[in-house]
C-alpha positions, 0 to 999 in steps of 0.5 A: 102392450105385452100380451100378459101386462097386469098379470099374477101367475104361480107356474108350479115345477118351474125350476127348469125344463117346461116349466121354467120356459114357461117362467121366462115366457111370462115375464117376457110377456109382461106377468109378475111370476112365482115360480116354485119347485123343491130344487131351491138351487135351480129356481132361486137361480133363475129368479134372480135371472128373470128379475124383479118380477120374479119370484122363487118359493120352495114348494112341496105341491103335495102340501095343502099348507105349502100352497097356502104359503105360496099363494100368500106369498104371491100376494104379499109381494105382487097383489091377487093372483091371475093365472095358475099353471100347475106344470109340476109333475113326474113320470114313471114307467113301469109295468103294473105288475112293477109298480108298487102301492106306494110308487102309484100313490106317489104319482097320484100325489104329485100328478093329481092331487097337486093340481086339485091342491092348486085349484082350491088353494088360487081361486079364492086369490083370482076371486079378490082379483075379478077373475083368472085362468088355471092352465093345467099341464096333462099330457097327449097320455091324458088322451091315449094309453100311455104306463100304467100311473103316467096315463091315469093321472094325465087322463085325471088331470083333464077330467079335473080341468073340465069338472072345475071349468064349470063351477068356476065360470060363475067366478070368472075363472076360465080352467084349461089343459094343455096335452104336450106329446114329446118335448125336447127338455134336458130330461128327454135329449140327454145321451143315454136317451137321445137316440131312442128319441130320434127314432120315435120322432120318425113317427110324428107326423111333423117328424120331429120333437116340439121345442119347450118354447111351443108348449109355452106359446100355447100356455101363455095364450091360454093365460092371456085375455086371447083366449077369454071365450076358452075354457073347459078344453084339451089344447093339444101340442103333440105334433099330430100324434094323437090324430092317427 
């Protein structure tokens, strides 16, 4: 049986890169997914990719009312949910003298609010459905210094994801984060970037940059009933970078 059969998951930033290699993951493991993002063009297109089982919602995460949508959406089309993976995000790196006040609330907003947003908004659907998993995307800068906004919110994230794995043991709902280090989305290997990023993968102890497909492995394995004794925990996808 496909490791997610029965499953209902919303992965958050899933019109491309991470997160919609997590999309395509899912399905093929057996989940009805709702993959959501503001780039309409991108997620409607890869929903009708994905099939029936797939379902695109424009989201801004930082909405409390676009994540009521969602979730009512999800359940409209597919029954209660079982897995959140809250994987939108975004990066900044500028120094702190160069970040202004309204750059830092933004990555706040979409980095950590969002995944609080998510959490309140799917644990009433995962408690109609007996249960569920939230798997919150932080990054190995959630366990090492990285810019100055990146590296709160990631650390932020993981602090979350422990604080809400203890109130929602009781519900049945296990909570984990994942910590990527670099991955090779379009973002990352485009040209202007390409080299620099050689150069840093010399430093990983595997030498190399991970492909998406090995950060989705991980995330399905944390939404499946595999990891039903895990919950609370930092699962780590960085190549051995944060073990020097």
């Amino acid at each position: 049986m496909a490791r997610l059969e029965g499953k209902v998951a919303i992965i958050t930033g899933a019109a491309q890169g991470m997160g919609a290699s997590h999309a395509k993951k899912f399905i093929e493991e057996g989940a009805k997914v709702v993959l959501t993002d503001l780039n309409e063009e991108k997620g409607q297109a890869l929903a009708a990719e994905l099939g029936e089982d797939a379902l695109f919602v424009k989201q801004n995460v930082t909405s409390a009312e676009d994540w009521e949508a969602v979730v009512a959406q999800a359940e409209k089309a597919f029954g209660p949910v079982n897995v959140l993976v809250n994987n939108a995000g975004i990066t900044m790196a500028k120094s702190i003298l160069q970040t202004t006040e309204e750059e830092y609330r933004r990555i706040v907003d979409i980095n950590q609010v969002s995944v609080f947003l998510g959490m309140k908004t799917v644990i009433p659907s995962m408690q109609k459905a007996g249960g569920g998993s939230i798997v919150n995307i932080s990054s190995m800068n959630g366990l090492v210094a990285g810019a100055i906004g990146y590296t709160d919110t990631k650390f932020a994230v993981r602090g979350m994801t422990k604080a809400a794995a203890m109130e929602c043991a009781n519900y049945g709902i296990r909570v984990n984060s994942v910590h990527p280090g670099v991955i090779a989305t379009p973002m990352v290997v485009q040209e202007d970037t390409k080299a620099a990023v050689e150069e840093f993968s010399k430093h990983i102890p595997l030498k190399r940059v991970a492909q998406s497909e090995e950060v989705s492995n991980m995330v399905m394995f944390l939404a499946s009933d595999e990891a039903s004794y895990s919950t609370g925990s930092e699962f780590v996808v960085d190549g051995g970078m944060t073990a020097q």
